[in-house]
N, C-alpha and C positions, 0 to 999 in steps of 0.2 A: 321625441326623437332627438331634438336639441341636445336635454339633459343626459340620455343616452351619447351621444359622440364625445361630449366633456369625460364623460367617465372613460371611453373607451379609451380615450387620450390618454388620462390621467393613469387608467392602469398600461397603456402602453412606453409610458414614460417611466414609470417604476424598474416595468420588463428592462429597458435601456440600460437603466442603472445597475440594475442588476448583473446585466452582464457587463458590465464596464468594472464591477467589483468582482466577479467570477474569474475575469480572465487571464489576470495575472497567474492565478493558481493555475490553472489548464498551461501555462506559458510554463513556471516552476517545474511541474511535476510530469510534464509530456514533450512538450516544443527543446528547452533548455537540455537536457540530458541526452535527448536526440544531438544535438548540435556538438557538445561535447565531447561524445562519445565518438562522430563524427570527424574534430578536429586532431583528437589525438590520435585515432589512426592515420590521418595526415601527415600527423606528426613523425610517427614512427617509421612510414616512409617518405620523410623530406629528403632530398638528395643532396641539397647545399644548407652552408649555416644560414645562408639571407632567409632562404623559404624557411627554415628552425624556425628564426629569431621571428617573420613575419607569422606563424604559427603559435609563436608562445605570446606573440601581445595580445593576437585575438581571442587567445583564452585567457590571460590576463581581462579584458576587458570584459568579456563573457561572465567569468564570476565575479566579476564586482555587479552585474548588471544582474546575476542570479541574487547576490545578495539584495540588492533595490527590492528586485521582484517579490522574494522572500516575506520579506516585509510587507509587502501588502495581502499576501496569499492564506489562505488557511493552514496554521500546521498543525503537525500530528504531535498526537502525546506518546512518553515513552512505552506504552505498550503496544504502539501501533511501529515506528521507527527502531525500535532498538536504540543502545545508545550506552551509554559509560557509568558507572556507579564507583564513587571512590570517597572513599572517607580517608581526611588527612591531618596531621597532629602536628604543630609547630615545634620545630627543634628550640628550646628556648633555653637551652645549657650553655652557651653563652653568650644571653643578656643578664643586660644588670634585674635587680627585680621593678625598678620602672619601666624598662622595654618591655619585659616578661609581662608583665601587666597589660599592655598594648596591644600584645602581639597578635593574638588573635584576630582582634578587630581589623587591626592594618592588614594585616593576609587577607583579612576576608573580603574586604576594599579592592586590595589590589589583583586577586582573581576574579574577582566580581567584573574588573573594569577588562582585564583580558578578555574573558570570557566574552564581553557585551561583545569588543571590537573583531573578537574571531566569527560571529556572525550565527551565533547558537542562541531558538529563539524556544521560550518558555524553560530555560536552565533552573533546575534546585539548586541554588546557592545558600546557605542556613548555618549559623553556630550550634551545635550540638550541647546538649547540657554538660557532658563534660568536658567540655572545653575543643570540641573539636568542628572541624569543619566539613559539612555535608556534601557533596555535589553529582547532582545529575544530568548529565546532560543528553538530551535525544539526538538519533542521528549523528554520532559523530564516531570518527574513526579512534581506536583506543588507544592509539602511539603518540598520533597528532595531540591528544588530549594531555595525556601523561606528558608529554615535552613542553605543551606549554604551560598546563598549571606549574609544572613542577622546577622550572626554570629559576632559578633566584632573581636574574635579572640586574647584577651588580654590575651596571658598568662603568668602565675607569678608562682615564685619559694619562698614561705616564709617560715620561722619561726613557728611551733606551740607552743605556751606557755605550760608550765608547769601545769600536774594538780591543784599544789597547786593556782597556778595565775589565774587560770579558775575559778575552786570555789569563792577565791577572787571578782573576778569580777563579777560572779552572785549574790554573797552578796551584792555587791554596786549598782547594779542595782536594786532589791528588794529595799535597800533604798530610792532609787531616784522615786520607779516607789508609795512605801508607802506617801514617801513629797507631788508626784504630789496629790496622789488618796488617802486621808488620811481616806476615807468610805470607802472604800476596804479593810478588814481587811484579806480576806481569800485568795485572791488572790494571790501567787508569780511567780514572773518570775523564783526562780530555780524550781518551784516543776511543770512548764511546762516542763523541762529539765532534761532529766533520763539516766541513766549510763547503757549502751550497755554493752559493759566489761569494764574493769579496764583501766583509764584515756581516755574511749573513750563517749560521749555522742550523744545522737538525741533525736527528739522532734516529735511525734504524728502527721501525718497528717491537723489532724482536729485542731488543737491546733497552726499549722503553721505562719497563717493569724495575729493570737494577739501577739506570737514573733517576729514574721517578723515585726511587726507597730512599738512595744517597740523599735528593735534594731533600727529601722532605724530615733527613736525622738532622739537616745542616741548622745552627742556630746564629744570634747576630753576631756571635765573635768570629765566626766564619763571613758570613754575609754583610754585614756592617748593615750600611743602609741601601743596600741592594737586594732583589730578590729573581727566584731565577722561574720562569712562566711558559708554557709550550702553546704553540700553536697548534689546529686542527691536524688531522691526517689528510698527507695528501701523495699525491705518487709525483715519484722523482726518479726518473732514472729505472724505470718497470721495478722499483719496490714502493712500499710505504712507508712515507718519514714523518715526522712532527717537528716542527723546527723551536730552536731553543732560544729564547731570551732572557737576557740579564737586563731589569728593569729598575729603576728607584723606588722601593718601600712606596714612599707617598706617591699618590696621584694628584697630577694636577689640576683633573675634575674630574667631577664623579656625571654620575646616570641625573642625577637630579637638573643638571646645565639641561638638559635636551627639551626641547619643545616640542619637535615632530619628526617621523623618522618614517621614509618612503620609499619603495621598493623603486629600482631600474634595473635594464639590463646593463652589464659592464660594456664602456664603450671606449675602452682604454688599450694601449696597444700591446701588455703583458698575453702572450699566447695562452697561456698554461691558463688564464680567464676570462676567456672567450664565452659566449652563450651561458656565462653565469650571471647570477643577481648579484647585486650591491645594494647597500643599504643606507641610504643619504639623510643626514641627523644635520638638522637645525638646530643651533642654541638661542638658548633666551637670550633680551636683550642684554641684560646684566655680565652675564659669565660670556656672550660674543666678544663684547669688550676684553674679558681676565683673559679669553682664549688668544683674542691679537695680542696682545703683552706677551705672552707664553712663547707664542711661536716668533711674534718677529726677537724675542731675547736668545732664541736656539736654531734660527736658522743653520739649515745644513745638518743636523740633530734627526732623529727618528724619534715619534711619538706613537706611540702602542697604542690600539682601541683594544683593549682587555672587558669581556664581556664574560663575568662566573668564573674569572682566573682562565681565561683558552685566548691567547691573543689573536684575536681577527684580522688585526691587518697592522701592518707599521709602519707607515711610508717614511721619506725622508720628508721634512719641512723645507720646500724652498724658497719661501718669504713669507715674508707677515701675512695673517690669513684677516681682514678685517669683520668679513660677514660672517663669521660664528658658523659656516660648515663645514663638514666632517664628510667620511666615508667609510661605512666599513663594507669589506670584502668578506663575501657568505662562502663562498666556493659551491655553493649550490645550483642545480641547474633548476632546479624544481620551484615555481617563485611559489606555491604553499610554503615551503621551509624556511623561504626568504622572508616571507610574510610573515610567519612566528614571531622571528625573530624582529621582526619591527614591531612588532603589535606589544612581547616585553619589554622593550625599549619603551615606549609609549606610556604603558601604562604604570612606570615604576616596578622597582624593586620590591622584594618580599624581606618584610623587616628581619626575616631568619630562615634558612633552609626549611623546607616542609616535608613529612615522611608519609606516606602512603602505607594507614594502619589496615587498610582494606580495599581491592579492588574486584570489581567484577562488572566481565561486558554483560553488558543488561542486550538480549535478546528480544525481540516485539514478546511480549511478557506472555501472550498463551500462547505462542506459535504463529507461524508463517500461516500454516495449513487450516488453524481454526478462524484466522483473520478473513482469509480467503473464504472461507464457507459461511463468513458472517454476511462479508458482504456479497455472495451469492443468496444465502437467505432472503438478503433486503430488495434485491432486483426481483429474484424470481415471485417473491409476497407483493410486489407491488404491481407484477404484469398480470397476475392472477387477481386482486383486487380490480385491475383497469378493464379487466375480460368479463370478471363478475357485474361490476357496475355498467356496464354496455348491455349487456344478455339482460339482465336484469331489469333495467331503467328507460332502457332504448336508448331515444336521443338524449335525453336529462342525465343517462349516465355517461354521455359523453362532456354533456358541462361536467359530471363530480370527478372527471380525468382530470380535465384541464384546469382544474381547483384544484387539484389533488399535485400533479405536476408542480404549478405555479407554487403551489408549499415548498416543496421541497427545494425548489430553486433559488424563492427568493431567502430561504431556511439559511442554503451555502452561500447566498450571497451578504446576508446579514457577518456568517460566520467568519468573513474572510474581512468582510467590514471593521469588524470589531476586534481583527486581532488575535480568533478566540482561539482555542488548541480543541481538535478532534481527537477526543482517545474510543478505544471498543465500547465503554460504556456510552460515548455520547453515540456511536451509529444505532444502538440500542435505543437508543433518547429518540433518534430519526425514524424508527420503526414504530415506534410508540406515537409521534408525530403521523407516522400514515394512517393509524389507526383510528385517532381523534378524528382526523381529516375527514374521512371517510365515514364516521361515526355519523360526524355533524350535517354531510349532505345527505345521507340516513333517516336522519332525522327531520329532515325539511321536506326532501321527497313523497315520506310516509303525511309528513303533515297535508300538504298539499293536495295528493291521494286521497284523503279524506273531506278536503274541501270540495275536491272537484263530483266527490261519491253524492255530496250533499245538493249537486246540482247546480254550484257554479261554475260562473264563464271561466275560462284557462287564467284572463290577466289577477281577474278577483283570488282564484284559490291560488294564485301565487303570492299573492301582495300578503295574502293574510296566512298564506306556509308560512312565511319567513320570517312577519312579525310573531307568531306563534312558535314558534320553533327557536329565534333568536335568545329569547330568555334563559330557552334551558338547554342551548350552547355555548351563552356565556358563564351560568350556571356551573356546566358540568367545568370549562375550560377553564374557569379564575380559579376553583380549589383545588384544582390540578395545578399550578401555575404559583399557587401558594403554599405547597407541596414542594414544588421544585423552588422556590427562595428559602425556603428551611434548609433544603438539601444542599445548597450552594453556601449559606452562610454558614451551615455546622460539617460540612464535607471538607475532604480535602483530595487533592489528585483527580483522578478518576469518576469519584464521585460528584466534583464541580466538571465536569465534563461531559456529564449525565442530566446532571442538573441545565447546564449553559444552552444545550440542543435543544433540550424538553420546556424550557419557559421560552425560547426565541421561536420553536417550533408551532406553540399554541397560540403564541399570539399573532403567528400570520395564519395562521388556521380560522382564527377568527374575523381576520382580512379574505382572506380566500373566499370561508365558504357560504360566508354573510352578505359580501360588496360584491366579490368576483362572479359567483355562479348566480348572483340575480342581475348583472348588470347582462350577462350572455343570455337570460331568460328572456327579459324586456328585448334584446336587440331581436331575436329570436322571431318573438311571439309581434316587435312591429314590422317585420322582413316579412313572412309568411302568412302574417295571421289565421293562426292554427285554431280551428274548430275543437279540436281534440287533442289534448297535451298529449305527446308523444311520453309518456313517463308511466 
């Protein structure tokens, strides 16, 4: 009875672990989305900005705490999530042919490293033979996706010119635009272009399209060493503007100065952004330094964060800034969007614009409805098994339940263990796994049955089921098992997914129905001492 209690420990200690590895997943995929879903309707009826803003951290903090959990939990593969499919070809028409050379590899880097940081777990990331780049990703939304691979991520720190030199340069453009178009007498390019407040300009919506053409015929005998840059849309005045900048050609630093770049709520006293995110950039040590030179040489000066040529924010410089940060202004309320937009910031630029030679949202790959009825299959076959082996076995088929359970449990706990991805083929692998299971206490039952026919005691034809039975359990389960490492090391997707359930499956199968359902026989048989095996 001794050595019995040790065991019983021992497998109740496993049971422990087990669920301590289970439960994050149960928290992922039931507890978190509950809560969620919960907060944002909160949200949608907050009555003040305080309750907003106290609303939006706690879901700020909510999904970084889903993303933790994420990571320890089982995920699904993309036939089971749905999820993004996009094939993309580097524009490399203008690098030199040593960039060209590169380019790929660096793209493929620096989506690789977004991707990591946006919190997508088992991504297809791959170079393609002809030169392209593959990616899938499960479970993700198709906009979110496309905006952040496809972002270039060029950010730049410049110069704003001087009202006086702004005006300037609208009158020279009026000139140039009267030479080309000398019947246009009423048209000008500054009177498209209207003063917001003092030394700040934007341009009309609707009026965009015919600045936007002008700026972009304009070349440097126009422009010198200036260039002219718009900021996002935003509303002013119940229409939508884009406001205009005239900036210095060079930047004073680029995307490479940043170290880290971290989302907050604005806590600044500009109305118009209020309950939006900000995006706070650290520079490295080196360029913190170039950056205090910069600004205490231009106090009083506007410096532009230009991020993909859209100017995000320009404040004025009011003294030398020592510690290397920055701010940009998202105008977003949403901190997903804000978070994008940090996470390219972070992970570097894309050595050249990238095109999207194929997209398609990848749906759970056979349907919603055949997912559903798979795993209907796998419940209903195993209550029908648990009802057979009871009818059948009596009490002995109630140990090959609770063998048969403890598979599959400790199967998910393993699974969540390990990091591993569940796709349709691996619940297939899990169904396959019940059947071994169930095989195996089959097999020992019937042996036993035959011990006891020959006129031994209950302890006797069990000791010797199981030694008897063992062999051609491990038997039938290690070439099964070797079977599934063929399949795993020559599969790919789907098929390592089949494979991952089916060798994890079999070998707590062989924990189960070998240790488990003899150590409950032995407790069993010294608790009652049965004359007559109930089996």
């Amino acid at each position: 009875m001794k050595n019995i209690r040790w065991k019983i420990i021992f497998i109740i200690i496993l049971f422990i672990l087990a669920v301590y590895s289970i439960y994050p997943t149960y928290q992922f995929y039931f507890v978190i989305p509950k809560e969620i879903e919960k907060l944002n309707f909160q949200l949608k009826n907050a009555k003040t900005n305080a309750e907003s803003t106290a609303i939006q951290n706690q879901l700020i903090e909510l999904k970084k705490e889903q993303i933790k959990i994420h990571k320890k939990s089982i995920h699904l593969g993309l036939d089971l999530v749905g999820g993004m499919h996009l094939l993309l070809e580097v524009d490399k028409s203008k690098l030199s042919p040593t960039e060209a050379n590169e380019a790929v590899d660096r793209a493929l880097e620096v989506i690789r490293n977004r991707i990591d940081q946006f919190g997508v777990f088992e991504p297809i990331i791959q170079k393609t033979g002809e030169g392209r780049i593959l990616v899938q990703l499960p479970g993700v939304d198709r906009e979110r996706a496309k905006s952040l691979i496809g972002q270039t991520a060029q950010l730049e720190f410049i110069l704003v010119a001087e009202p006086n030199v702004t005006l300037d340069l609208f009158k020279k453009i009026d000139e140039h635009y009267r030479r080309l178009n000398p019947s246009d007498t009423l048209t000008k390019f500054s009177e498209k272009i209207f003063e917001i407040e003092p030394n700040d300009f934007g341009c009309n919506e609707e009026d965009l399209p015919w600045v936007e053409n002008i700026v972009n015929s304009l070349d440097t005998t126009i422009l010198g060493e200036w260039q002219i840059l718009f900021g996002p849309l935003e509303p002013y005045q119940g229409r939508m503007i884009r406001r205009v900048y005239v900036l210095k050609r060079e930047p004073e630093l680029t995307g490479a100065a940043v170290a880290s770049a971290e989302i907050q709520l604005y806590s600044g006293s500009e109305a118009g952004l209020a309950n939006t995110w900000v995006v706070n950039l650290k520079l490295k040590k080196a360029d913190a330094k170039k950056f205090a030179s910069i600004t205490g040489r231009n106090v009083g000066k506007r410096l532009a964060i230009v991020l993909d040529k859209t100017v995000r924010s320009a404040p004025i410089i009011r003294e030398r800034i020592p510690g290397g940060e920055a701010q940009i202004t998202t105008g977003e309320i949403n901190p997903d969007k804000a978070k994008e937009i940090a996470i390219v910031i972070k992970s570097g630029a894309l050595p050249a614009p990238v095109i999207i030679s194929e997209e398609r949202s990848v749906g759970p790959t056979l349907g919603q409805d055949a997912i559903n009825k798979g795993i209907r299959v796998i419940i209903l076959s195993a209550i029908i098994v648990f009802i057979f082996m009871i009818i059948y076995y009596n009490l002995s088929g109630v140990i090959a339940d609770i063998a048969l359970f403890l598979n599959i449990f400790f199967l998910l706990a393993l699974l969540a263990s390990l990091r591993a991805t569940l796709t349709l083929p691996g619940i297939a692998g899990i169904a396959l796994t019940i059947g071994m299971s169930v095989d195996a206490s089959i097999l020992i039952f019937e042996r036993i049955r035959e011990e006891l026919r020959s006129g031994k005691t209950p302890l006797t034809a069990i000791d010797t089921g199981f030694k008897r039975a063992t062999v051609t359990i491990i038997d039938a389960n290690l070439t099964t098992i070797i079977t599934g490492i063929v399949l795993y090391w020559l599969g790919t997707g789907p098929i390592r997914g089949f494979a991952t359930t089916l060798i994890i499956g079999l070998l707590v199968n062989l924990f189960t129905a070998i240790f488990v359902s003899r150590v409950f026989f032995e407790l069993i048989l010294n608790q009652f001492q049965f004359k007559k095996l109930p089996i």
